[in-house]
RODO-2510 file (C-alpha; in nm, 4 decimals, decimal comma):
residues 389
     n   res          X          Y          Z
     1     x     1,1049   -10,6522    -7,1460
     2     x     1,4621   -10,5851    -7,0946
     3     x     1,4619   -10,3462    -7,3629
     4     x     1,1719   -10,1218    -7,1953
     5     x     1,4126   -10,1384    -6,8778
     6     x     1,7130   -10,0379    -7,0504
     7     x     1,4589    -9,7707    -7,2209
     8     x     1,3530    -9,6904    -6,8539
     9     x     1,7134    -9,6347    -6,6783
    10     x     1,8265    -9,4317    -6,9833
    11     x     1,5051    -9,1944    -6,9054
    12     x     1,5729    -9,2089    -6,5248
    13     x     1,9129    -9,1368    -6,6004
    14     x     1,8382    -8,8172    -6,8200
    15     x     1,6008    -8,7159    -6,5676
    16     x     1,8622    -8,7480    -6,2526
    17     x     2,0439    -8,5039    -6,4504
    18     x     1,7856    -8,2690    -6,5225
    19     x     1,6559    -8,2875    -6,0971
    20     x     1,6996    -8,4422    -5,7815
    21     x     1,3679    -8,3843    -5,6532
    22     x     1,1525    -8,6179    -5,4037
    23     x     0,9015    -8,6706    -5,7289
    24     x     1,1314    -8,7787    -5,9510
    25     x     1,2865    -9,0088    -5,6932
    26     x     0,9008    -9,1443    -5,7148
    27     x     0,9199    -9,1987    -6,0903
    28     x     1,2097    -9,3634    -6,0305
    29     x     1,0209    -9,6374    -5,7976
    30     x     0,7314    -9,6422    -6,0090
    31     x     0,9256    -9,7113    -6,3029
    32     x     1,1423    -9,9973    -6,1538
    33     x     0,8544   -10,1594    -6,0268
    34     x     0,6959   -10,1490    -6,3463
    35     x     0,9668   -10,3502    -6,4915
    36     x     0,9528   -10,6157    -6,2960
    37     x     0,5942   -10,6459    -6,3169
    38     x     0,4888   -10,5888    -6,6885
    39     x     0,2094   -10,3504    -6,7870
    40     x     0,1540   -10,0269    -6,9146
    41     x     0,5195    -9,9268    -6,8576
    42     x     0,5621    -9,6390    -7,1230
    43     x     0,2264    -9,4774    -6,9977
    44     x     0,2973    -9,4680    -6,6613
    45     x     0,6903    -9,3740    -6,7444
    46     x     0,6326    -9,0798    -6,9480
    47     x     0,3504    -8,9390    -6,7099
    48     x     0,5883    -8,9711    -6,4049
    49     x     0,8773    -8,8074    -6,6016
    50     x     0,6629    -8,5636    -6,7114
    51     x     0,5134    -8,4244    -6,3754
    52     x     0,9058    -8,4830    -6,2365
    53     x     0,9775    -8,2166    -6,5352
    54     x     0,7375    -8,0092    -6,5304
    55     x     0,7842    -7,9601    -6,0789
    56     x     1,2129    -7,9058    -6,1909
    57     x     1,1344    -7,6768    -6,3949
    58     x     0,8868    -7,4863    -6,1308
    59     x     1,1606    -7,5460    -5,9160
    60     x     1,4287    -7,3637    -6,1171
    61     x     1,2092    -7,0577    -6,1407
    62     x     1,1083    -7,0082    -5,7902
    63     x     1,4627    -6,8982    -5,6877
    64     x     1,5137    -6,6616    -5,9401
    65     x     1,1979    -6,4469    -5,8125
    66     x     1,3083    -6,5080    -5,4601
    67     x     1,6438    -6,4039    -5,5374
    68     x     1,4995    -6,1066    -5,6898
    69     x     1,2811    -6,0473    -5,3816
    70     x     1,5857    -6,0785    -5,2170
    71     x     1,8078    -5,8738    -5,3480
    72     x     1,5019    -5,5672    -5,3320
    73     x     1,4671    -5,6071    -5,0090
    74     x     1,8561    -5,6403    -4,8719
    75     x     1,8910    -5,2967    -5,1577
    76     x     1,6378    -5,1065    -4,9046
    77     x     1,7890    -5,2411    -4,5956
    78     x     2,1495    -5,1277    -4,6695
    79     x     1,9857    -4,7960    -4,7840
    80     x     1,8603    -4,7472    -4,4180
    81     x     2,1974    -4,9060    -4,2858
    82     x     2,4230    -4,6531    -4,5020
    83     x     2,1945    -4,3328    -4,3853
    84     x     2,3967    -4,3508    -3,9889
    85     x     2,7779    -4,5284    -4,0483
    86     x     2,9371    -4,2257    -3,9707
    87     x     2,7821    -4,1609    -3,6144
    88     x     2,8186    -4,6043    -3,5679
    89     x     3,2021    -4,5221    -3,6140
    90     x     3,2145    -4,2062    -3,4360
    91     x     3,0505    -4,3474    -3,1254
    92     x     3,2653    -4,6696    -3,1385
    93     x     3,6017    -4,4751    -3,2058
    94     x     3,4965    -4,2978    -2,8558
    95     x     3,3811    -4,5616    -2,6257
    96     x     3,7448    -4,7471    -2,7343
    97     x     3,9319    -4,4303    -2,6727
    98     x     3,7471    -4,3961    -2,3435
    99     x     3,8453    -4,7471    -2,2671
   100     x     4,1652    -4,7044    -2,3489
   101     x     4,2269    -4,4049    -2,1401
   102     x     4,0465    -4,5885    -1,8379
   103     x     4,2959    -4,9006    -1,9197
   104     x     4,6121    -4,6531    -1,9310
   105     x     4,4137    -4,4899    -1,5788
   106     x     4,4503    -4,7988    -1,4179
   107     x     4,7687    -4,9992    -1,4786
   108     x     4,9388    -4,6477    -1,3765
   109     x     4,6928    -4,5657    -1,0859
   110     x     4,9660    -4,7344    -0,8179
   111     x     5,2527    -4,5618    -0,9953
   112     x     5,0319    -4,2187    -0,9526
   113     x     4,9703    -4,2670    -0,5860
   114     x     5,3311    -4,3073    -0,5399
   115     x     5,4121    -4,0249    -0,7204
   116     x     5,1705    -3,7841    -0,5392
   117     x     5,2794    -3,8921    -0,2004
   118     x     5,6489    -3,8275    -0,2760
   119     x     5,5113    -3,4536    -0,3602
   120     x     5,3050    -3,4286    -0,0536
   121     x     5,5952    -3,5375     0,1450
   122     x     5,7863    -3,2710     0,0016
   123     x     5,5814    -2,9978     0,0494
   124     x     5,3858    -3,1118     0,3737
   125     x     5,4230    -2,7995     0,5198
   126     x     5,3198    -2,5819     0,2807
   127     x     5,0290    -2,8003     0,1683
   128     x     4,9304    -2,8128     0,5780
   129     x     4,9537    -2,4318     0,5663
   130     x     4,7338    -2,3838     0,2749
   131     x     4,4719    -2,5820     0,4225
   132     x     4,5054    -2,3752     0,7571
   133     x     4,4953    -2,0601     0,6070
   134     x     4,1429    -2,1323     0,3891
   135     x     3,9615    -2,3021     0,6725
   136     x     4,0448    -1,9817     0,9237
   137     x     3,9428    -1,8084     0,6470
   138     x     3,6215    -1,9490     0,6287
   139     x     3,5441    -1,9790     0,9618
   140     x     3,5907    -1,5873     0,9915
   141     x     3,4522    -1,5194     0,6516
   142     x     3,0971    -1,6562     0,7988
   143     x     3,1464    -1,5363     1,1372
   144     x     3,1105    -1,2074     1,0187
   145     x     2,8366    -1,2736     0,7352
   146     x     2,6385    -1,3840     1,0551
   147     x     2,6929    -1,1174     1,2957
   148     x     2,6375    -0,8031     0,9991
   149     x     2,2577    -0,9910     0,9432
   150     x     2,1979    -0,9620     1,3017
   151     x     2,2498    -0,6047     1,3226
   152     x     2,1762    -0,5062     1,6024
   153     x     2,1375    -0,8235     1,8042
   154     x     2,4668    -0,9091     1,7243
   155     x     2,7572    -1,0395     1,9827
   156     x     2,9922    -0,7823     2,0365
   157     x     3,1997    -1,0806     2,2150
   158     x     3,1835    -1,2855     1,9399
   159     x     3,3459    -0,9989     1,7241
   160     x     3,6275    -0,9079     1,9518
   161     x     3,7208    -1,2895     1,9191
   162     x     3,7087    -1,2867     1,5443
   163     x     3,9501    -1,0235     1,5548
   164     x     4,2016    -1,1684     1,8296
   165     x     4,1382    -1,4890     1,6140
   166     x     4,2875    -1,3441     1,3422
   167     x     4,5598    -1,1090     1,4458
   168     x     4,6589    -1,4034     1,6408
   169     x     4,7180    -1,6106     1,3159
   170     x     4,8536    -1,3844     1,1131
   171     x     5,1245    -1,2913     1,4027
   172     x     5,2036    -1,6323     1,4568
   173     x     5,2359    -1,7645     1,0524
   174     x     5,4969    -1,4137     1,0564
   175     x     5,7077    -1,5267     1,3706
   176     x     5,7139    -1,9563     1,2307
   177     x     5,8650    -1,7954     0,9456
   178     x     6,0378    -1,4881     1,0311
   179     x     6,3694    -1,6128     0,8727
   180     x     6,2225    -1,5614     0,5411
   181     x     6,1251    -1,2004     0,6080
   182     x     5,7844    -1,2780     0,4189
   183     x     5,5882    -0,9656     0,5430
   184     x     5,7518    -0,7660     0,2946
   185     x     5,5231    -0,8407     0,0496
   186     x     5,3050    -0,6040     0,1859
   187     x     5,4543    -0,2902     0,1219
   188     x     5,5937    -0,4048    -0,1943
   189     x     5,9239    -0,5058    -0,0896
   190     x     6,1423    -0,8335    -0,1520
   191     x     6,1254    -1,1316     0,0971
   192     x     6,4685    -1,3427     0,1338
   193     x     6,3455    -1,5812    -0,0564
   194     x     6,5325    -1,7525    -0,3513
   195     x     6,2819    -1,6447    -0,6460
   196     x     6,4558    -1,9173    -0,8494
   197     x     6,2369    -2,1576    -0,7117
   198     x     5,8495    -2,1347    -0,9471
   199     x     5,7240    -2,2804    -0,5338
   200     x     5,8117    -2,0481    -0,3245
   201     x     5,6867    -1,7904    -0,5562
   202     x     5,3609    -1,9506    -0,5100
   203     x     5,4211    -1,9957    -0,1361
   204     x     5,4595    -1,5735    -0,1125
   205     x     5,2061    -1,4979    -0,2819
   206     x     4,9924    -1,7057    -0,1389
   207     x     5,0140    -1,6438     0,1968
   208     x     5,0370    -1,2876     0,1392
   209     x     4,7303    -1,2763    -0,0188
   210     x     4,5530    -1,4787     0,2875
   211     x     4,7180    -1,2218     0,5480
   212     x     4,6071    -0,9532     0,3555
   213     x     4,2153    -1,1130     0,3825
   214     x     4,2442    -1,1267     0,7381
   215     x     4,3649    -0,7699     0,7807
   216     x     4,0894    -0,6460     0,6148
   217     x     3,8436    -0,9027     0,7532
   218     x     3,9618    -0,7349     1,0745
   219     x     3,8509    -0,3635     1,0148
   220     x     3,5157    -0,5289     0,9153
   221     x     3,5208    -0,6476     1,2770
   222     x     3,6232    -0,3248     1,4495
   223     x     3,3201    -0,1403     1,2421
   224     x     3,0972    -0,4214     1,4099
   225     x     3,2154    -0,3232     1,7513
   226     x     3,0752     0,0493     1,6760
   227     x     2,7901     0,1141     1,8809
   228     x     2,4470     0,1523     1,6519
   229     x     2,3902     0,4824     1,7648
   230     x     2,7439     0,6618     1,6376
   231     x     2,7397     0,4447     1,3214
   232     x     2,4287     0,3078     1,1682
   233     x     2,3449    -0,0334     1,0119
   234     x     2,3320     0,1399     0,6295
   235     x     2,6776     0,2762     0,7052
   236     x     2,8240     0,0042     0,8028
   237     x     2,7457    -0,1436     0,4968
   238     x     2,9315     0,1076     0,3083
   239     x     3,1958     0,1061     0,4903
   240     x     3,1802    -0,3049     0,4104
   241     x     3,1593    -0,2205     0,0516
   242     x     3,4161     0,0299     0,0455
   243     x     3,6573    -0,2022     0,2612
   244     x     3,5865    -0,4753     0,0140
   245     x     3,6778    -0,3075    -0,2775
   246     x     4,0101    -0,1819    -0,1542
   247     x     4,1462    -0,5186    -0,0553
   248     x     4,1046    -0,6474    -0,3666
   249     x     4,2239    -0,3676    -0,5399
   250     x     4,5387    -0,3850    -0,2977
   251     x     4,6050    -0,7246    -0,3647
   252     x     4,5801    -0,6712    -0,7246
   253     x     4,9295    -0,4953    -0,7036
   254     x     5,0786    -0,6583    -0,3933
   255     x     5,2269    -0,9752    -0,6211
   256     x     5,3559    -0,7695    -0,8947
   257     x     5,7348    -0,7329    -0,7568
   258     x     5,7640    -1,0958    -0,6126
   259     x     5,6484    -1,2043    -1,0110
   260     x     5,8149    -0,9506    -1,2053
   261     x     6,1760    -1,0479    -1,0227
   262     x     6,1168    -1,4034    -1,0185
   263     x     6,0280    -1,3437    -1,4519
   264     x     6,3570    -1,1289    -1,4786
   265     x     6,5050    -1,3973    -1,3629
   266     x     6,4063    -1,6567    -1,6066
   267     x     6,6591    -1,9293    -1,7587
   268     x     7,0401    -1,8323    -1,7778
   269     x     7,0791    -1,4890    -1,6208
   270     x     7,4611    -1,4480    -1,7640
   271     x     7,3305    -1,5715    -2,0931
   272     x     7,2198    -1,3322    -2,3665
   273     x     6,9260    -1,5404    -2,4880
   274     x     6,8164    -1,6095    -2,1005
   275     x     6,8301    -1,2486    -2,0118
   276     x     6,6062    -1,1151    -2,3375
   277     x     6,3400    -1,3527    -2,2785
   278     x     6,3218    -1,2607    -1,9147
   279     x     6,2725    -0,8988    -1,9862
   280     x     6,0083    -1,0276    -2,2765
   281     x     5,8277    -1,1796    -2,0037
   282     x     5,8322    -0,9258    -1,7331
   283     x     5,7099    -0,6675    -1,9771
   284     x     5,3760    -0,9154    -2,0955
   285     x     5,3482    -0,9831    -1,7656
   286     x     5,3332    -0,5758    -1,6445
   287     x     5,1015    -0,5074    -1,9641
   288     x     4,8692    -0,7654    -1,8797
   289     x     4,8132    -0,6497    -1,5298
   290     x     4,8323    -0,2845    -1,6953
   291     x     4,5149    -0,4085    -1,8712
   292     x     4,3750    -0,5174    -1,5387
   293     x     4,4010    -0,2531    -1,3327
   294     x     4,1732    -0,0480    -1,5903
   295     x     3,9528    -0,2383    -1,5730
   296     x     3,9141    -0,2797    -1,2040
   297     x     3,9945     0,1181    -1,1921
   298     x     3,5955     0,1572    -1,3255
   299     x     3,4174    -0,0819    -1,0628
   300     x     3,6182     0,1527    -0,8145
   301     x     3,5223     0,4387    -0,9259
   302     x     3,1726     0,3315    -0,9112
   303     x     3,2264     0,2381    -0,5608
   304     x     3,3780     0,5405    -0,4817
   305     x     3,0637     0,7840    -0,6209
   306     x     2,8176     0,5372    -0,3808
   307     x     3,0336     0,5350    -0,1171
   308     x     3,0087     0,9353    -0,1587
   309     x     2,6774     0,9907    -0,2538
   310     x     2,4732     0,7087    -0,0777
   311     x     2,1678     0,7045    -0,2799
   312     x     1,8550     0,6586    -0,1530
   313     x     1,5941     0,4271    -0,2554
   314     x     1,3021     0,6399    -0,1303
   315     x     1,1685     0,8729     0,0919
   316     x     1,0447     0,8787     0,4082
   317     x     0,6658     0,7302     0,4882
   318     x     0,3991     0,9330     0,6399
   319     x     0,1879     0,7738     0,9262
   320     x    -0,1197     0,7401     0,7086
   321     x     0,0831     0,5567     0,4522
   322     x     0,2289     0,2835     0,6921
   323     x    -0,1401     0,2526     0,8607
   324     x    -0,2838     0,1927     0,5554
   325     x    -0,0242    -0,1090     0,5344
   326     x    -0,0676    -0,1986     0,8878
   327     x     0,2357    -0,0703     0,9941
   328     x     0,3443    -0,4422     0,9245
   329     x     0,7168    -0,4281     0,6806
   330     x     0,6489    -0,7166     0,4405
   331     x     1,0069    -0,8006     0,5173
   332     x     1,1204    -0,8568     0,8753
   333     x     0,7112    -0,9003     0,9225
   334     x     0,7307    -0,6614     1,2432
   335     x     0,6163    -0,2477     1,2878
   336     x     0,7942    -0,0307     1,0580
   337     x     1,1241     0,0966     1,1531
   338     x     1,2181     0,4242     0,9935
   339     x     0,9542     0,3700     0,6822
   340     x     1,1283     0,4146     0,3818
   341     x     0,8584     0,4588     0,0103
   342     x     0,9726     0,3372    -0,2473
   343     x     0,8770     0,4783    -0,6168
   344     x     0,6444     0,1897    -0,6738
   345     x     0,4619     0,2904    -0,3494
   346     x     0,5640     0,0262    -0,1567
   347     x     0,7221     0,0737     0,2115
   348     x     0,9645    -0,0991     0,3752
   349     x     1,2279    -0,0609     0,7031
   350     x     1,4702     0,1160     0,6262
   351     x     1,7151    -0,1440     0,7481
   352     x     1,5797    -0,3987     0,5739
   353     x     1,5254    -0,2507     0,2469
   354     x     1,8866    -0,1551     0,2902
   355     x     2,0180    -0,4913     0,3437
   356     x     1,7502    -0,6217     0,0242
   357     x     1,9350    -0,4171    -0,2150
   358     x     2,2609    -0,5666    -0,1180
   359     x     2,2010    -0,8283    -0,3884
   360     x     1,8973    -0,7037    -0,6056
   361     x     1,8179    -0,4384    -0,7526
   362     x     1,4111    -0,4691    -0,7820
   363     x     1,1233    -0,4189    -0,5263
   364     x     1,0636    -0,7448    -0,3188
   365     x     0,6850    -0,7471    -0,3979
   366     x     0,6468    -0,5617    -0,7603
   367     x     0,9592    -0,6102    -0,9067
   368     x     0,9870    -0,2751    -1,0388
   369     x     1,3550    -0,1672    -1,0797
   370     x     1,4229     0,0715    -0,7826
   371     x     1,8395     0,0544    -0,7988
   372     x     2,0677     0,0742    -1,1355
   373     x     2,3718    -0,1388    -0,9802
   374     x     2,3787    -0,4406    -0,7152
   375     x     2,5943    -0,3030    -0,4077
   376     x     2,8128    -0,6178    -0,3958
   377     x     3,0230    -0,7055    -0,0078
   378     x     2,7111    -0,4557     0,2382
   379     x     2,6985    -0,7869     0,3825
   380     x     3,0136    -0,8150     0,5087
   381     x     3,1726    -1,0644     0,3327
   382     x     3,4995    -1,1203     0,1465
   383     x     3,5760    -1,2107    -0,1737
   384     x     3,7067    -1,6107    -0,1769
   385     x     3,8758    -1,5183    -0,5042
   386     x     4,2953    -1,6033    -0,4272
   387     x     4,5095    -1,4007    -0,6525
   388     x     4,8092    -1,5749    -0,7753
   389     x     4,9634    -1,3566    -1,0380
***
């Protein structure tokens, strides 16, 4: 009996080797209590060892087909995860640059805000000046936008305030600052100004450019103060146009001499160096507006030949053509006021058609192409464009 046990821990032992599983555990029960109680031993031994065998070696290969599973599987997912890394990076690299930048933004807002009002303080005035000048240019800009659609309803009071409004401001910004002699920008002359100073170049040319808006935006009053019947509403706009035109081709030249002294001027004067790469300057700066003023020189010119010519859209309706429309204008939605036909056979006031092709060029109801160019500013306005250089 003892020597079946001894037999029995030397196969339990072989078999703890071999697997740790729950049924050889089992065996191992079995088998002890087998020695202790006598019997078929071997039989039941060798059966239990065999089935704990036979399940570790089931065991063993199960995780070499999973693994293989596996290993398939994680080789397709990695092929889909390698098909986007670069866009993965690319995105991340941004967001932490963004959030870097919005980091930086914010430990050196205070330090920002402290810097900007030390430059405000410095240049209140001028910064209270600029903001002046644009809103009484705006103001007087739409004024007049206003009272040109009205035609012939509109306030002949209201226009001889626009222009004391104006004349008024310009006169008074002259006499705050007479000291610096600024209105000889105008004609091309040099204010008493140090041009050393890059701000008070700005501050010249800026408000020069502003007065010269209102001086213009002033003859666009005094046409609106013509009476109707010495100067009608299709040449007014015209004269608009044309009025337009040569403001901003004035102003085009007015800040040449404030710019091209202030570039002569550049760096060192007494130095060699200083002095050649002033005159470098002022000449790329007189070539580029060179370049400029051809270009410009062809929209006036084509201003010039309508102001000339005044083209008409049409010719004058017959009373059976307007009855046969109603005598209704499909525009103002009233009886026809100096019936104008268009080539498409379409009629229209002649007033209104006028104002129409102000900004288009095609009929209002067809859409056939009745003009070859837009007639830009017949509405009175002016151009918000500010020109610096």
């Amino acid at each position: 009996m003892q020597s079946n046990c001894s037999h029995l821990h030397s196969i339990q032992g072989s078999s703890d080797d071999s697997s740790s599983s729950p049924s050889t555990h089992a065996a191992r029960l079995s088998g002890e209590s087998s020695c202790h109680q006598g019997g078929d031993v071997r039989i039941q031994l060798s059966s239990a060892v065999g089935e704990a065998r036979e399940s570790a070696s089931s065991r063993h290969s199960r995780p070499g087909s999973q693994s293989r599973l596996h290993g398939h599987a994680h080789s397709e997912a990695a092929g889909v995860d390698d098909s986007t890394p670069d866009s993965e990076e690319h995105s991340s690299s941004s967001f932490s640059e963004l959030r870097y930048l919005l980091q930086w933004l914010h430990k050196s807002l205070p330090y920002i805000l402290i810097l900007c009002v030390k430059v405000i303080m410095q240049h209140i005035i001028g910064i209270s000046l600029g903001i002046g000048l644009l809103t009484t240019y705006m103001y007087a800009n739409k004024s007049i936008i206003n009272q040109v659609f009205l035609r012939e309803r509109c306030s002949k009071l209201q226009c001889a305030w626009l222009l004391v409004y104006l004349t008024g401001s310009s006169l008074l910004l002259y006499y705050t600052f007479h000291s610096q002699s600024l209105y000889y920008s105008l004609i091309f002359l040099n204010p008493t100004v140090d041009f050393i100073n890059f701000w008070e170049v700005l501050w010249i040319v800026g408000v020069t450019d502003f007065i010269l808006k209102f001086l213009f935006m002033g003859f666009k009053c005094f046409i609106l103060l013509v009476p109707s019947f010495m100067m009608s509403f299709k040449s007014k706009g015209y004269w608009y146009m044309l009025l337009e035109e040569l403001c901003q081709y004035y102003r085009m030249f007015v800040p040449i001499p404030v710019w091209f002294r202030y570039l002569i001027g550049y760096g060192e004067p007494d130095s060699l160096l200083g002095r050649t790469l002033g005159i470098l300057l002022a000449l790329l700066y007189l070539i580029l507006k060179l370049l400029s003023f051809f270009g410009q020189l062809r929209n006036f010119r084509q201003v010039l030949r309508i102001f000339c010519t005044r083209p008409h859209y049409g010719v004058t309706a017959s009373k059976r053509q307007c009855s046969e429309v109603d005598d209704i204008c499909s525009i103002c939605q009233a009886e026809f006021q100096k019936p104008i036909l268009l080539i498409c056979q379409h009629i229209f006031c002649e007033e209104c058609i006028s104002l129409w092709f102000n900004r288009e060029k095609t009929c209002p109801l067809c859409r056939t192409v009745i003009s070859d160019h837009v007639n830009k500013w017949k509405d009175g306005a002016t151009s918000m464009h500010l020109q610096i250089f």
